[in-house]
TIKOL-635458 format. One line per field, with one value per residue (C-alpha): x, y, z; residue in three letters. Coordinates in steps of 0.5 Angstrom, whole numbers, plus 2048, in hexadecimal, padded with zeros to 3 digits. Example, Ala and Ser with C-alpha at 12.3 -4.5 7.8 and 13.67 -1.06 7.14 Angstrom:
east [819;81B]
north [7F7;7FE]
up [810;80E]
ronu [Ala;Ser]
% end
This chain:
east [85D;859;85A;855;852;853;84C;847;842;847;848;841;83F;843;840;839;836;82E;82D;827;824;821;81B;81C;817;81C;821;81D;822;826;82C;82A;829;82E;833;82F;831;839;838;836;832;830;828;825;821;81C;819;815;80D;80B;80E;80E;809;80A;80C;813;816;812;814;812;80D;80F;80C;807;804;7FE;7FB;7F7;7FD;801;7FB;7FB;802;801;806;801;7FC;7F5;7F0;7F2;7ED;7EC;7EA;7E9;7E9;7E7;7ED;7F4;7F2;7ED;7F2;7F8;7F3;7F0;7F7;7F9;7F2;7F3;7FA;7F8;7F3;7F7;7FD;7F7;7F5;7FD;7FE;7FA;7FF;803;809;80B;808;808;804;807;803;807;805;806;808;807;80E;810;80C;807;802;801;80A;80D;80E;807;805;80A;808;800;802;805;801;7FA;7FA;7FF;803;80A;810;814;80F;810;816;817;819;81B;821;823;822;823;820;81F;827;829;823;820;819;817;81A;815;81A;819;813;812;80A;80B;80F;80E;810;80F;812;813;817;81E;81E;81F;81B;817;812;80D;80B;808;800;7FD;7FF;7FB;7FD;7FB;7FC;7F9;7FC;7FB;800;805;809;80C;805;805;80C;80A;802;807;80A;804;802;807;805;80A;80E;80A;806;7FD;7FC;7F7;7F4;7EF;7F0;7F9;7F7;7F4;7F8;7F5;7F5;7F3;7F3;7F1;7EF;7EC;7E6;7E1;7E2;7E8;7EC;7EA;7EB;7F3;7F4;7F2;7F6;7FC;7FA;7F9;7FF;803;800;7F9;7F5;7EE;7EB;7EF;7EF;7E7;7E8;7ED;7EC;7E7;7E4;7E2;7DE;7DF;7D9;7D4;7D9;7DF;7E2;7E3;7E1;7E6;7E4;7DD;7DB;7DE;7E5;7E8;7E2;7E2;7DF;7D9;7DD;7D9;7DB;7D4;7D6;7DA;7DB;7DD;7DE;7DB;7DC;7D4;7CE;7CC;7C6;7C2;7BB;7BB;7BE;7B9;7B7;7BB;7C1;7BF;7BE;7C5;7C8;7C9;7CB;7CF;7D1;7D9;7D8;7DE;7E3;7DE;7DC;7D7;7D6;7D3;7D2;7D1;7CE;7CD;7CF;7CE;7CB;7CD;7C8;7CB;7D2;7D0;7CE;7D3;7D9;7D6;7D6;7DD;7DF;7E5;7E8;7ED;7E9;7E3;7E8;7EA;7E3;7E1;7E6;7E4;7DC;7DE;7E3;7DE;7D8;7DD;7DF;7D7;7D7;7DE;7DB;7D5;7D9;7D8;7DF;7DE;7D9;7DD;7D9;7DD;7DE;7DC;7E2;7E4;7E7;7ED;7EF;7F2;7F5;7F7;7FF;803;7FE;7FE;7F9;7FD;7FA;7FA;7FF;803;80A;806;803;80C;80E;80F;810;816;817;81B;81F;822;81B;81C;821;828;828;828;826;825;82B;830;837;836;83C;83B;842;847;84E;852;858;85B;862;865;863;868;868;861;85E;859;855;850;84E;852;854;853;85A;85B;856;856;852;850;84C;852;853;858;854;857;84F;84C;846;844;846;841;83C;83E;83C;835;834;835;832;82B;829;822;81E;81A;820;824;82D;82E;829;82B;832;831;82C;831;836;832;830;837;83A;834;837;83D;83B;839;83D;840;840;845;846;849;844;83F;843;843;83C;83A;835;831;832;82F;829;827;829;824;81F;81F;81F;818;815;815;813;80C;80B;80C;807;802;802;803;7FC;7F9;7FB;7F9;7F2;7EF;7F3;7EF;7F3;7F2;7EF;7ED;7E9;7E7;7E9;7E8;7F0;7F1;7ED;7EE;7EA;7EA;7EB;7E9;7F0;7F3;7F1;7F6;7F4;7F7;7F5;7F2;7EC;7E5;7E2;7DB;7D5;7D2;7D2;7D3;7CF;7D1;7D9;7DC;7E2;7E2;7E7;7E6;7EC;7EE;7E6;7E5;7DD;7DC;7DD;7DB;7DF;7DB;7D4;7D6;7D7;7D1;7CD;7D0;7CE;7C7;7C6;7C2;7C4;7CC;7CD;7D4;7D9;7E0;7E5;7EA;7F1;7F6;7FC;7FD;7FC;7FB;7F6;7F1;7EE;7F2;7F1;7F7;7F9;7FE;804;800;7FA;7F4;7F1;7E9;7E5;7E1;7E0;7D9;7D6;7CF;7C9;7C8;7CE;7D2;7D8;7D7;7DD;7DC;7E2;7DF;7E2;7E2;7DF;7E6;7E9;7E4;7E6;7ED;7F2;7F2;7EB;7EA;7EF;7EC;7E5;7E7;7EB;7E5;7E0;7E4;7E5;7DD;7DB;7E0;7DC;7D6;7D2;7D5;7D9;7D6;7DB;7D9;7DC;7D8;7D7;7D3;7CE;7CF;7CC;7C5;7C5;7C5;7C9;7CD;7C8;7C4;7CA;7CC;7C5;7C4;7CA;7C6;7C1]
north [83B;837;82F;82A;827;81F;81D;818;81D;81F;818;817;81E;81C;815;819;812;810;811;80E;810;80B;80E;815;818;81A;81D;824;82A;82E;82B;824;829;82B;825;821;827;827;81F;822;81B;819;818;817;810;812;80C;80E;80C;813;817;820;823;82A;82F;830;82B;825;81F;81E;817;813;80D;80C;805;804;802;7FD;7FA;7F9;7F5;7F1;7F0;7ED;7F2;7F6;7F3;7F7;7F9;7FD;7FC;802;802;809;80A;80E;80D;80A;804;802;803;7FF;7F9;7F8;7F8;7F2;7EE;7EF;7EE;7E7;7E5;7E6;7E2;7DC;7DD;7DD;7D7;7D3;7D7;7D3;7D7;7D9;7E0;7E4;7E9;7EF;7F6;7FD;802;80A;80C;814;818;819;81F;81B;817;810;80F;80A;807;808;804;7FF;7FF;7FE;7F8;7F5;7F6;7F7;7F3;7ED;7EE;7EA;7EF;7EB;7EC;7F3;7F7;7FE;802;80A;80F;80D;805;801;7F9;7F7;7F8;7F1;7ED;7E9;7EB;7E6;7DF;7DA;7DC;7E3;7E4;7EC;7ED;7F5;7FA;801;807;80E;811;80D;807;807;808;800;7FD;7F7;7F2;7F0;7ED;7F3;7F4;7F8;800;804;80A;80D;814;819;815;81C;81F;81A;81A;813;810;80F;80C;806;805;805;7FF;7FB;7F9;7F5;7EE;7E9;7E6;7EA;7E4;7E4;7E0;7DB;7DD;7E3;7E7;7E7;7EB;7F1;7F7;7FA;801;803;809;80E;814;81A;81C;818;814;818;811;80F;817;818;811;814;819;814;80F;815;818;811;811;80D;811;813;80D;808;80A;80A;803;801;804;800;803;7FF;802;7FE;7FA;7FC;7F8;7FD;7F8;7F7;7F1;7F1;7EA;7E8;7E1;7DE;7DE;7E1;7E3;7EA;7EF;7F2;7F9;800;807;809;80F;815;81B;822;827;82E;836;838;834;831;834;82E;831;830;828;824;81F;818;81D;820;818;817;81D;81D;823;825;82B;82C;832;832;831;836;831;82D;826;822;81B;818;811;80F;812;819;81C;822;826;825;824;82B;82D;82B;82E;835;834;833;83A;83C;839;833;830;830;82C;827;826;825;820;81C;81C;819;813;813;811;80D;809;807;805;801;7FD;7FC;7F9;7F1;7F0;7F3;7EE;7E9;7E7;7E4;7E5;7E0;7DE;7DF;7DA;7DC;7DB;7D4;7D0;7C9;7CB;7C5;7C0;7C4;7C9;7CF;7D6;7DB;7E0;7E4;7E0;7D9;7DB;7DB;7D5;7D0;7D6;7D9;7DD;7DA;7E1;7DD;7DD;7E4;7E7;7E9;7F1;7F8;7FB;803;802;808;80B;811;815;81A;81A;822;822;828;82B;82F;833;839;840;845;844;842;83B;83A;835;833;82E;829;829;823;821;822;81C;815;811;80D;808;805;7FD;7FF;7FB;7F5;7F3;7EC;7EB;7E6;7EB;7EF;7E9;7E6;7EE;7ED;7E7;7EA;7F0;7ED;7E8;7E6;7E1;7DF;7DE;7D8;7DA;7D6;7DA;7E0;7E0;7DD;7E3;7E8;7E5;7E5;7ED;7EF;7EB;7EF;7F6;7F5;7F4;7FC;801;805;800;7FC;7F8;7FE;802;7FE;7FD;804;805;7FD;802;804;7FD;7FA;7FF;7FD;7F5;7F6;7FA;7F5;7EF;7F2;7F3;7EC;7E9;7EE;7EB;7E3;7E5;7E8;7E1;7DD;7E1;7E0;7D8;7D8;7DB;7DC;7D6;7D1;7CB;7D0;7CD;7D1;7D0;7D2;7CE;7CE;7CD;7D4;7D9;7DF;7E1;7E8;7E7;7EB;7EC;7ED;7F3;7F9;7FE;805;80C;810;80D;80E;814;817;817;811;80C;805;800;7F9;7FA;7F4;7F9;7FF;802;803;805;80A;80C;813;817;818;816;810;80B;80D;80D;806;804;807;803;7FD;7FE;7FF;7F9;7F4;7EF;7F0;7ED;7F1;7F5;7F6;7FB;7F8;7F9;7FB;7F7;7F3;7EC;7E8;7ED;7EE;7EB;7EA;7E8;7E7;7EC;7EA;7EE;7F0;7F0;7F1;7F4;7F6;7FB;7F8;7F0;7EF;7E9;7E8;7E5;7E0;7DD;7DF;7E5;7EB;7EE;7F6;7FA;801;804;80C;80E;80F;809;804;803;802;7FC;7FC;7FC;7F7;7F2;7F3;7F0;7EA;7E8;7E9;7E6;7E1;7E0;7E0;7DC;7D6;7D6;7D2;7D9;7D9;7E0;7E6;7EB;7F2;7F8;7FF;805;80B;809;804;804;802;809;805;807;803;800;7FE;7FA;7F6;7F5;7F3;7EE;7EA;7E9]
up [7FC;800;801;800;806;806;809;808;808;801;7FF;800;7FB;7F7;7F5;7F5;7F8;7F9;800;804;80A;80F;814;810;814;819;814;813;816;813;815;812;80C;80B;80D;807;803;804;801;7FB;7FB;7F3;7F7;7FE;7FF;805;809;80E;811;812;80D;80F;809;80C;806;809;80A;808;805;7FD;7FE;7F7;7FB;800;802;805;80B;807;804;809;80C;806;806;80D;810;815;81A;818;81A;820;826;82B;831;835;83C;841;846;845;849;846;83F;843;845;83E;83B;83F;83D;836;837;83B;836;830;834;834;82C;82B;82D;828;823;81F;820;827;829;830;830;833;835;835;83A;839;840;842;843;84A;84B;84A;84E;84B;84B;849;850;852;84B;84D;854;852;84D;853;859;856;850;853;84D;84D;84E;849;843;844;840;841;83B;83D;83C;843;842;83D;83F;837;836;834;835;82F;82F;82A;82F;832;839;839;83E;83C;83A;83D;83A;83E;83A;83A;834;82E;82D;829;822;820;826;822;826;822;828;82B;82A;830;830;836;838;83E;83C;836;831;82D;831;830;82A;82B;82A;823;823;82A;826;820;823;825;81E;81B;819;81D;817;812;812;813;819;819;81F;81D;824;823;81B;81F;824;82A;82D;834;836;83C;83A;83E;839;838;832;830;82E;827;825;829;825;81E;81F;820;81B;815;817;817;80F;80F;80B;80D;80B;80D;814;813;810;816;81C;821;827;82D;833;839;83B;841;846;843;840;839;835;82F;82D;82D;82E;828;828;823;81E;81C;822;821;823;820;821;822;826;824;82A;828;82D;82A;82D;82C;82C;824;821;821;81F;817;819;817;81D;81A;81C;822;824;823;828;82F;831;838;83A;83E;842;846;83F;83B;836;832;832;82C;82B;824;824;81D;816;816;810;80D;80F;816;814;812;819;81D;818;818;820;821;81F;81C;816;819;81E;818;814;81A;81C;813;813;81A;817;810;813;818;812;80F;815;815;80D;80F;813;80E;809;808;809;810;811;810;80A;803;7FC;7F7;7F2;7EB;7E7;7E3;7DC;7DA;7D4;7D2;7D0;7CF;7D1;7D8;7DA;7DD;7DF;7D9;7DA;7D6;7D9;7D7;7CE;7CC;7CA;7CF;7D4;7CF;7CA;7C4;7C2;7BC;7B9;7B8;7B4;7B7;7B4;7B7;7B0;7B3;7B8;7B6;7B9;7BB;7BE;7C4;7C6;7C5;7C5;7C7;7C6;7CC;7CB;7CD;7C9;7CD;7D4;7D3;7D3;7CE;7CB;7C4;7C1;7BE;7B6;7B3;7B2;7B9;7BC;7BC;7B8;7BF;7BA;7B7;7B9;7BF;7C4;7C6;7C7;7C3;7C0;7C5;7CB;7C9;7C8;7CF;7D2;7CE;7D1;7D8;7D8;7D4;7D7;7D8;7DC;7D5;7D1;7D1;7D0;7CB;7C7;7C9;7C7;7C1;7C0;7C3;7BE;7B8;7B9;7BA;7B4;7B1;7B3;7B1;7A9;7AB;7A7;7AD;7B2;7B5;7BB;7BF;7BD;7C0;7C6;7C6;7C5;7CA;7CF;7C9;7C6;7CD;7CC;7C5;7C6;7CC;7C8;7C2;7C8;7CB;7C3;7C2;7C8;7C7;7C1;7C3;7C8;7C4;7BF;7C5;7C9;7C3;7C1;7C8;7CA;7C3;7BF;7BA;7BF;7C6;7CB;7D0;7D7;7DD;7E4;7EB;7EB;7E9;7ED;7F0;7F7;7FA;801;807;809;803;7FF;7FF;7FC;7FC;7FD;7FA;7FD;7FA;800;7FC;7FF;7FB;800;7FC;7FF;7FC;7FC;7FF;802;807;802;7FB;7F7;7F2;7F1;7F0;7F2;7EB;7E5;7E0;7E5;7EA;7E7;7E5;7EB;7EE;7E8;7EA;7F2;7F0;7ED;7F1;7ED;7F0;7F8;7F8;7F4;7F4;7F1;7EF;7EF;7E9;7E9;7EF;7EC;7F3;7F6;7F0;7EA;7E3;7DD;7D8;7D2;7CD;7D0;7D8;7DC;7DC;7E2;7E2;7E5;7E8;7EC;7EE;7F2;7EF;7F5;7EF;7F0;7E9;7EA;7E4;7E2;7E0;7DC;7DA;7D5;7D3;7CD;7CA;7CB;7CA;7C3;7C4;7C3;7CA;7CC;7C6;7C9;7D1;7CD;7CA;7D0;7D5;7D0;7CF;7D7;7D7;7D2;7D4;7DB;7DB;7DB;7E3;7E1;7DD;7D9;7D6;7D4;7D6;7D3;7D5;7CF;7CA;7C3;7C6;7CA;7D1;7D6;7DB;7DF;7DA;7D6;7DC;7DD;7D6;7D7;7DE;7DA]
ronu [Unk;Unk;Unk;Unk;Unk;Unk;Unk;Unk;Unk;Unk;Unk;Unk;Unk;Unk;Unk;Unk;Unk;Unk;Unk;Unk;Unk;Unk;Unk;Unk;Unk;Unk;Unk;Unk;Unk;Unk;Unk;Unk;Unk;Unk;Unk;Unk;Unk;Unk;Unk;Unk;Unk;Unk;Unk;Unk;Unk;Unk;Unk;Unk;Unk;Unk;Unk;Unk;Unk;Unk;Unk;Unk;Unk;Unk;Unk;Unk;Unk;Unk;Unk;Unk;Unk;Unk;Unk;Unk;Unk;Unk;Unk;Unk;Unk;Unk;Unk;Unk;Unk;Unk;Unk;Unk;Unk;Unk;Unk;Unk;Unk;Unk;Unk;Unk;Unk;Unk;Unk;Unk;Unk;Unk;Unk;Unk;Unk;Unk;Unk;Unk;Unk;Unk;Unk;Unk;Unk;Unk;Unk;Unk;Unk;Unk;Unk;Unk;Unk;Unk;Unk;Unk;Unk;Unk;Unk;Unk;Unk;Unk;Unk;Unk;Unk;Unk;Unk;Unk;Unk;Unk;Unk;Unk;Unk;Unk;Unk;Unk;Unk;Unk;Unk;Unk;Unk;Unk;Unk;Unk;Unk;Unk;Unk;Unk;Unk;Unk;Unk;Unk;Unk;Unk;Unk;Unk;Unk;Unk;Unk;Unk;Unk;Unk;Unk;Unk;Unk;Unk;Unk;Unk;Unk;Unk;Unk;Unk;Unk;Unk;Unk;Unk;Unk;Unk;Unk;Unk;Unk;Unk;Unk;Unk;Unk;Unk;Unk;Unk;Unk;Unk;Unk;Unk;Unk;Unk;Unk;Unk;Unk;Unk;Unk;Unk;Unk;Unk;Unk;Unk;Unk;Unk;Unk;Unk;Unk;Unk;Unk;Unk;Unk;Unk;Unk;Unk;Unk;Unk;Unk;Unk;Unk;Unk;Unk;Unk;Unk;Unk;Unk;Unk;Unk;Unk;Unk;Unk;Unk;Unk;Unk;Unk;Unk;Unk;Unk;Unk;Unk;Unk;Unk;Unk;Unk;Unk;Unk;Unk;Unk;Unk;Unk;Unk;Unk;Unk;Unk;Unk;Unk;Unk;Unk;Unk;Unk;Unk;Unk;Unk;Unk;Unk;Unk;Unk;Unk;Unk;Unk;Unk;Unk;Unk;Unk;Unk;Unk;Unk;Unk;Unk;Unk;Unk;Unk;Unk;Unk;Unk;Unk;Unk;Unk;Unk;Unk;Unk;Unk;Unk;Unk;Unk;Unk;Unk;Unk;Unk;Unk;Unk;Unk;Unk;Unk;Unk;Unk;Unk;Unk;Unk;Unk;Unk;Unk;Unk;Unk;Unk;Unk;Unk;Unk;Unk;Unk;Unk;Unk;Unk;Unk;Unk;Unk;Unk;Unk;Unk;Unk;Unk;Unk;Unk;Unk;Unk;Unk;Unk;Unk;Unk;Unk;Unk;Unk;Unk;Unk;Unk;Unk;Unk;Unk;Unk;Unk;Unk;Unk;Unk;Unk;Unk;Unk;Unk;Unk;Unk;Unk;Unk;Unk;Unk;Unk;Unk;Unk;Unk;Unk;Unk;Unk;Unk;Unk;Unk;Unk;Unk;Unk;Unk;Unk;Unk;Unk;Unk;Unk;Unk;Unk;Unk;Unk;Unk;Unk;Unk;Unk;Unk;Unk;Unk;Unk;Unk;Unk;Unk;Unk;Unk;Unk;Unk;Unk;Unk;Unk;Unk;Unk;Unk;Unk;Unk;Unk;Unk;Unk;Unk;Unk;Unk;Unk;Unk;Unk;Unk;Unk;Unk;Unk;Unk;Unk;Unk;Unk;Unk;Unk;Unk;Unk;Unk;Unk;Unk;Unk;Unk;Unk;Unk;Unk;Unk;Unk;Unk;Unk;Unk;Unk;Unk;Unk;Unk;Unk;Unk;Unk;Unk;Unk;Unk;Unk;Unk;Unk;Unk;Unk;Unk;Unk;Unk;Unk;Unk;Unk;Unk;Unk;Unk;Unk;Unk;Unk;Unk;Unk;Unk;Unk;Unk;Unk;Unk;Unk;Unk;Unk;Unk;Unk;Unk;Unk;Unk;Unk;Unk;Unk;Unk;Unk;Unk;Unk;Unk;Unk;Unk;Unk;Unk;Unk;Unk;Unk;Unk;Unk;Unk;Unk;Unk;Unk;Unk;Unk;Unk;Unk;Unk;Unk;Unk;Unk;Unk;Unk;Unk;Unk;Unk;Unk;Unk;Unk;Unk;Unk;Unk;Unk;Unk;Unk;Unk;Unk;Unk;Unk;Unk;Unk;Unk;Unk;Unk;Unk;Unk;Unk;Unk;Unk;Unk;Unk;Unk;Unk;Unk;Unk;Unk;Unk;Unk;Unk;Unk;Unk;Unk;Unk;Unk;Unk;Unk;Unk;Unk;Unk;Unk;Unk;Unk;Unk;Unk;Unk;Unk;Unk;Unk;Unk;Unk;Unk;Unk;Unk;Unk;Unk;Unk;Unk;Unk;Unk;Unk;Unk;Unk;Unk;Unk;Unk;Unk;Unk;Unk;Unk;Unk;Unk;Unk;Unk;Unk;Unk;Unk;Unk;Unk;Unk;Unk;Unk;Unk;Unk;Unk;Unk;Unk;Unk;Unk;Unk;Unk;Unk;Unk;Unk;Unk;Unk;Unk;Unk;Unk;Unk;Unk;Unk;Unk;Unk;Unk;Unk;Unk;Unk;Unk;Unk;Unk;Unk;Unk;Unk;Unk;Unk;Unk;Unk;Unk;Unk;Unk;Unk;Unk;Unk;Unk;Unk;Unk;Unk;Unk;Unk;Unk;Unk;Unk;Unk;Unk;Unk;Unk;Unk;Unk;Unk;Unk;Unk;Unk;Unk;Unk;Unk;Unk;Unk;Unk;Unk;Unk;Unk;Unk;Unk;Unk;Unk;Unk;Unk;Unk;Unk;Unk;Unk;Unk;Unk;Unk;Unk]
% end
């Protein structure tokens, strides 16, 4: 017989405990498997930015946030500026310029920032090392050795040194693989590699460390909002593609990199200008060029001549291929041509997927908040409560923001016992252990007074465990006392039965807690907004404006190949290519009365627009900005839902938000075709006047 193993790893198993795995990416062997498995963990909580998708031995995604999210939140610096070159000089020298400006931009900022570069050196085997790096810093670029740190297996400057202190002097950080797991220095701004950064495996984890937002905070100088890359690549414009690579195998969606990545060619004199001439306004950066490297020439004869304007062609003799440059957007006749020439089925794919960013890139670009333009605002609904004018809200319609549980009775009229429990009798039948269900003359009756618990322990652990923000305590356990007073008067209830059964008692409380509040503040909305005594009004003091930095949309991303003209945002969320939604929003686009238009987002109060329901809030479809100056609000419903409670609640709302604007605002609910026969162009039209 064996003995029992005393180890963590048992004692561990034993408690099945809830196991959460930092950067997870790097936990993917069999032995990591197999290791996580002799836990017996209850589940395993992954957190990582570039999470293993593959079929064998991927993560299961449950949540994953966007680039654009995090962009809102003011955690990461984007747009990513590249800058490609053709040697790795130039890269190096470019890098220290922008890392220079950058330092000049900083000192403006109200918090202390050093701008630091970090430089991916090659391997010893290679040519630009980190001792002829270091070396051309120094001598050719007059770089102060003291500002330069060494981060490599062998040696290890940033041990002990606080990046983030005045007194620190390090603003170059020379590296070849990655840094270790948990370096963090928001201060980092300027990656450049001065090899292929697709041959690199540790690139996505060093540009990863450069778009951290120093102190989680938007910076008022514009310039210290972006990240810069400079990389030096032997392929004519084979940057910006190693760099979608990386950023989409870092978990940007397609359109987000269209949306994020900016290239920038160096000037006539071989240096870049990053910054323009206005310091700190928006570049005027456009990806207008993609370069494909294809085995065969394309057949260009059925290309009309707006396409072939768009190629310059070039043939490689010596590595066997054909270069394509693309300047514009490609059409889809030309997307065609040039897929059918990449050959076999991967390298098809790769090349589909490098024209579409790069289409994508261009309508980016477009958007009006790329351009620097703004957004009109909307005025959010208000109402006079007590003499005060407030925000309506659903935490705002209860009764001086509480509800008074004592106005409801303290009954739970279909709460009901029911025994779940078994008892067993074991003995012995011989030699033989045996076991059956026990008589009922052999089991104890466990619902017999033999507790020594009181009625006011009961009430005290109500109190505790269902508390709520919007209930006063004394309320609370007044109410607890009169509900389990109440149950007592039940037949078959006594107080160790409902000592016995307090989880599903909780549970209950909870639920009837949750059931009154609904109804306080279904009367409370209604006294409110639509009341003989409501007083309601739209103020400049409440009112909601879409920013150009805050808008954090999540994949999926409309991809269809109507191109939107007057959406305000480069990424449109959650908007398929086909369906009512789609061609609601296509009407809208094509209205000349519209300036711009906004998907808007679903329940992300502090970044989109919402108008008060009774127990939530009521995120519309559509926010358009009207060339007159007046904003349209479009909430499109299907056919099957027009009708509902739902529907019905979201148009009084919205009505009511429009007619208490001062005809500043306007409000429909569109249907595919109304009573009138018009469809959804026309409506809107109709309501403009």
């Amino acid at each position: 017989m064996g003995k029992i193993k005393y180890s963590f790893a048992n004692l561990l198993a034993l408690h099945r405990p809830l196991l959460i795995v930092d950067e997870a990416h790097n936990a993917r062997t069999s032995l990591t498997f197999d290791t996580l498995q002799r836990i017996h963990p209850a589940a395993i909580i992954e957190f990582t930015a570039t999470p293993n998708t593959s079929s064998t031995n991927g993560s299961n995604i449950l949540y994953h946030v966007s680039a654009a999210e995090l962009k809102a939140e003011e955690m990461i610096k984007l747009p990513i500026i590249l800058t490609e070159h053709q040697n790795w000089q130039d890269a190096v020298r470019d890098t220290v310029i922008t890392r220079n400006k950058l330092a000049q931009d900083a000192l403006q900022d109200e918090t202390y920032i050093r701008p630091i570069a970090l430089l991916q050196a090659e391997a010893k085997n290679g040519e630009v090392t980190v001792d002829v790096l270091k070396a051309y810093l120094t001598d050719d670029l007059h770089i102060v050795a003291d500002t330069i740190a060494i981060a490599t297996g062998n040696q290890r400057d940033l041990d002990g040194l606080n990046l983030f202190d005045p007194a620190c002097p390090i603003e170059y950080i020379i590296t070849i693989e990655a840094l270790k797991e948990g370096w963090d220095c928001s201060f980092a701004y300027v990656f450049c590699s001065v090899k292929q950064v697709s041959s690199s495996k540790d690139t996505e984890q060093l540009l990863g460390r450069v778009l951290r937002m120093p102190f989680a905070r938007r910076r008022v100088i514009e310039d210290l909002n972006r990240a810069y890359a400079h990389l030096a690549t032997k392929g004519f414009a084979n940057a910006a593609k190693e760099l979608t690579d990386k950023l989409i195998a870092m978990g940007f969606e397609e359109m987000e990199v269209a949306a994020f990545l900016r290239q920038q060619s160096p000037t006539d004199e071989g240096q870049t200008d990053l910054f323009g001439q206005t310091g700190g306004a928006v570049p005027k950066l456009e990806l207008v060029y993609l370069v494909i490297e294809l085995p065969i020439m394309p057949e260009l004869e059925h290309l009309d001549d707006d396409d072939k304007r768009k190629l310059a062609i070039t043939e490689d003799k010596d590595n066997q291929k054909i270069i394509v440059r693309v300047n514009g957007e490609a059409s889809d006749a030309l997307q065609q041509t040039l897929i059918k020439a990449a050959g076999k089925k991967p390298a098809q794919e790769a090349i589909a997927r490098d024209l579409r960013i790069h289409n994508q890139s261009i309508q980016a670009q477009k958007s009006p908040s790329e351009r620097g333009e703004s957004f009109g605002r909307l005025p959010l609904l208000c109402a006079y409560i007590q003499d005060e004018l407030e925000l309506v809200e659903p935490e705002t319609i209860l009764e001086n923001g509480h509800l008074n549980l004592l106005e409801y009775p303290a009954k739970l009229n279909n709460f009901r016992i029911q025994e779940t429990s078994n008892s067993f009798s074991i003995d012995m039948d011989g030699k033989e252990i045996s076991f059956s269900l026990a008589k009922q003359n052999e089991v104890i009756n466990f619902n017999e007074d033999l507790l020594d618990v009181t009625e006011q322990d009961l009430i005290s652990w109500l109190d505790r465990e269902c508390k709520q923000a919007d209930v006063m305590q004394r309320d609370l356990i007044k109410f607890s006392a009169l509900l389990i007073k109440d149950l007592l008067q039940t037949a078959n209830i006594n107080l160790t039965t409902l000592v016995r059964n307090k989880f599903p008692l909780l549970r209950a409380v909870r639920d009837l807690i949750g059931l009154y509040r609904r109804r306080a503040q279904k009367e409370g909305y209604q006294q409110t907004l639509f009341g003989n005594k409501a007083q309601v009004l739209l103020s400049d003091e409440f009112v909601y404006r879409f920013s150009p930095q805050h808008y954090p949309a999540r994949p999926p991303y409309y991809a269809g190949r109507y191109k939107f003209q007057k959406h305000f945002f480069p990424l449109i969320e959650d908007l398929k290519a086909q369906g009512e939604e789609y061609e609601c929003a296509k009407a809208i686009d094509s209205l000349p009365e519209v300036k711009y238009w906004i998907r808007n987002l679903v329940r992300r109060e502090h970044a989109s627009f919402w108008l008060p329901l009774a127990h939530n809030r009521f995120y519309p479809d559509f926010v358009c900005e009207l060339k007159d100056g007046r904003m349209l609000v479009v909430e499109y419903k299907g056919e099957a839902y027009v009708s509902n409670d739902d529907s019905a609640e979201k148009r009084a709302v919205g009505n009511l938000w429009a007619k208490n604007s001062n005809n500043r605002c306007l409000f429909i609910m569109a249907v595919e075709q109304d009573n009138d026969g018009r469809d959804v162009r026309q409506q809107i039209q109709s309501l403009l006047g």
